[in-house]
MIMARBA-615011 format. One record per residue (C-alpha): residue number from 1; residue in one letter; y, x, z. Coordinates in nm, 3 decimals, m for minus. Example, Ala and Ser with C-alpha at 12.3 -4.5 7.8 and 13.67 -1.06 7.14 Angstrom:
% residues 2
<1, "A", <m0.450, 1.230, 0.780>>;
<2, "S", <m0.106, 1.367, 0.714>>;
% end
This chain:
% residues 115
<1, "X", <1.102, 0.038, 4.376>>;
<2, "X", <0.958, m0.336, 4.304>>;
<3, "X", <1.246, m0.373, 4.076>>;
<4, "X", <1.215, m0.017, 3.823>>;
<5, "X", <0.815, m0.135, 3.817>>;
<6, "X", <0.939, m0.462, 3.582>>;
<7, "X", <1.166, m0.262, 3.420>>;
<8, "X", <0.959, 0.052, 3.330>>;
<9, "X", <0.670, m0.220, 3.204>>;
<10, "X", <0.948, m0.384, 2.976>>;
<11, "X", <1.079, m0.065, 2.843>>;
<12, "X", <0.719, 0.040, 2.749>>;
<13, "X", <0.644, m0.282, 2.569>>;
<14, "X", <0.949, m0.292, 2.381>>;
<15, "X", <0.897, 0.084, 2.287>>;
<16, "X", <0.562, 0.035, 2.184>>;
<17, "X", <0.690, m0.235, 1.979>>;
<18, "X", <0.933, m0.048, 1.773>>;
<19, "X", <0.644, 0.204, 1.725>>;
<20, "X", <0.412, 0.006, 1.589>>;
<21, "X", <0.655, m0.182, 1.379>>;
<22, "X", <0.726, 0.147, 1.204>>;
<23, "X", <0.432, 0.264, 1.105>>;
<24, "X", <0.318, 0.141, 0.719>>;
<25, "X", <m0.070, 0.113, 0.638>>;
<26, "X", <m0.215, 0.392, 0.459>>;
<27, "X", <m0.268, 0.313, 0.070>>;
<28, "X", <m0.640, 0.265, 0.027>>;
<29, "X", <m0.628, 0.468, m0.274>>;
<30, "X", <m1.021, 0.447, m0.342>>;
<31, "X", <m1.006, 0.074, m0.407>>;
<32, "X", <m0.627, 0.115, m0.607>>;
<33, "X", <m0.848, 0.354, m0.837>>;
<34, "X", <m1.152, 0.151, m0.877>>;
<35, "X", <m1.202, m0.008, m1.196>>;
<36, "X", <m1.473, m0.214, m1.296>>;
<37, "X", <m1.618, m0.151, m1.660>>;
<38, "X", <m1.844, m0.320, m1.907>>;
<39, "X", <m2.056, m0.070, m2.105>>;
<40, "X", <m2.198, m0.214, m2.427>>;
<41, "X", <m2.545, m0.137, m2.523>>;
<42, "X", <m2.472, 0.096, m2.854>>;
<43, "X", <m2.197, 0.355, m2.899>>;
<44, "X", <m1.992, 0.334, m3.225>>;
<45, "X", <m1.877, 0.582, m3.431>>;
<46, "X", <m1.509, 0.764, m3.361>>;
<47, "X", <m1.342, 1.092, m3.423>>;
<48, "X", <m1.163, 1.258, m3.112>>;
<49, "X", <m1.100, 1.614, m3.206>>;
<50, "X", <m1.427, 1.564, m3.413>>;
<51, "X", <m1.635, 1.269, m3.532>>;
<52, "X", <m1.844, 1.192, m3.218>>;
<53, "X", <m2.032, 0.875, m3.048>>;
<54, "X", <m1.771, 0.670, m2.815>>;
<55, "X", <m1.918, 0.463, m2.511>>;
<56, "X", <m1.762, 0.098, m2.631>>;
<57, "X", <m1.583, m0.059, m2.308>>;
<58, "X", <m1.379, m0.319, m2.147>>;
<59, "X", <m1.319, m0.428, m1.842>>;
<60, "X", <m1.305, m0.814, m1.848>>;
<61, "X", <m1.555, m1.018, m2.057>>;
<62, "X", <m1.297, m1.191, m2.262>>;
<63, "X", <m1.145, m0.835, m2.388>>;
<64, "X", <m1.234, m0.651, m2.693>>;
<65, "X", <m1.397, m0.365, m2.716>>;
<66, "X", <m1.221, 0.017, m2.714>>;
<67, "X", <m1.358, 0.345, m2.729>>;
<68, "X", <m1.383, 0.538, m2.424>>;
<69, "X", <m1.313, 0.913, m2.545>>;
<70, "X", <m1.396, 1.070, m2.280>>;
<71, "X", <m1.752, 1.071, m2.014>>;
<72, "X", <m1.785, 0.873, m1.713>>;
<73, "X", <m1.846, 1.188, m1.445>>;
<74, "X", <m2.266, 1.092, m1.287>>;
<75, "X", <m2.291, 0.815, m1.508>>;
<76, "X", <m2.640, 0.914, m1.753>>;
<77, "X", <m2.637, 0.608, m2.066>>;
<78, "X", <m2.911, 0.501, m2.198>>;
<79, "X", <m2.893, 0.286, m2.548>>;
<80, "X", <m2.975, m0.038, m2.551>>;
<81, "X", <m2.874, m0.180, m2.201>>;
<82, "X", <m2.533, m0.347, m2.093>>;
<83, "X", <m2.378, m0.171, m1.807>>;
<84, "X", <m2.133, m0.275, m1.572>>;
<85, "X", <m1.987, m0.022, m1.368>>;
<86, "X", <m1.757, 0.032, m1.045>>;
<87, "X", <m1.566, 0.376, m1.149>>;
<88, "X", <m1.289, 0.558, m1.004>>;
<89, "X", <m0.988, 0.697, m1.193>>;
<90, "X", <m0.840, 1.029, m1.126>>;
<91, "X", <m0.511, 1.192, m1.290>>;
<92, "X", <m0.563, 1.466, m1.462>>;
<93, "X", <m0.309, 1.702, m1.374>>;
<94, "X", <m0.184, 1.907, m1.726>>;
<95, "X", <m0.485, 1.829, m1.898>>;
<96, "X", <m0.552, 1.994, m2.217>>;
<97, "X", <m0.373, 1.852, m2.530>>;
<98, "X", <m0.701, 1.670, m2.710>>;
<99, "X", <m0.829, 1.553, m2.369>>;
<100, "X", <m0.766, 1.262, m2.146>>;
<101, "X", <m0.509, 1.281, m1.855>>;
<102, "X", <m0.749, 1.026, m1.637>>;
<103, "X", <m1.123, 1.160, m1.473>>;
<104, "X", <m1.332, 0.874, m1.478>>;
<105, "X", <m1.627, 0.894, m1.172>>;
<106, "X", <m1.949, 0.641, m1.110>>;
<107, "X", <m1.882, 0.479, m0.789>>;
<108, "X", <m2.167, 0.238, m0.835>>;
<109, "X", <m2.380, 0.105, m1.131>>;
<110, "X", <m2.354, m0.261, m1.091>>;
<111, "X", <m2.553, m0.406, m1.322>>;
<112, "X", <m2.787, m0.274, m1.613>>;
<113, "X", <m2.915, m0.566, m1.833>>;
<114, "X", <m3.164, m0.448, m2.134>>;
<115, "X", <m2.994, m0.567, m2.464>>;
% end
């Protein structure tokens, strides 16, 4: 009996072991669909399937601005300030032809600077 005791204790760690070594993190898919955003303070002009007003965005300082054609979902602009926003991306699944494939959600207003 003293010596299954050592033996059952080994064969438990070493099983545990294996166990653990097999299991893989879960994806933290909130953060691997954040993006952050800059939001300039005026729209510009742009024609989606009609002319329309584009928010103007880009996600590191040094990048140009592009047209965003589509809304960021509980995000409410307001002319004249600078946003920058923590968003979430979704894919669309078989999203209309003339719409985007990605869903674009406020996670968290950042920053709002008057322009």
């Amino acid at each position: 009996m003293k010596n299954i005791i050592p033996f059952l204790k080994r064969t438990l760690f070493i099983s545990s072991l294996f166990v653990l070594s097999q299991c893989k993190p879960m994806p933290n898919s909130s953060s691997a669909n954040e993006k952050t955003f800059i939001i300039a303070s005026q729209t510009a002009d742009c024609t989606g399937v009609a002319p329309m007003k584009c928010l103007q965005v880009k996600e590191k300082e040094s990048d140009n601005w592009e047209n965003l054609y589509t809304n960021i979902e509980g995000f409410t602009y307001e002319p004249g300030f600078e946003y920058v926003l923590k968003v979430k991306t979704e894919k669309i699944e078989n999203p209309p032809m003339d719409a985007s494939s990605i869903r674009y959600i406020l996670v968290k207003e950042v920053s709002k600077t008057k322009k």
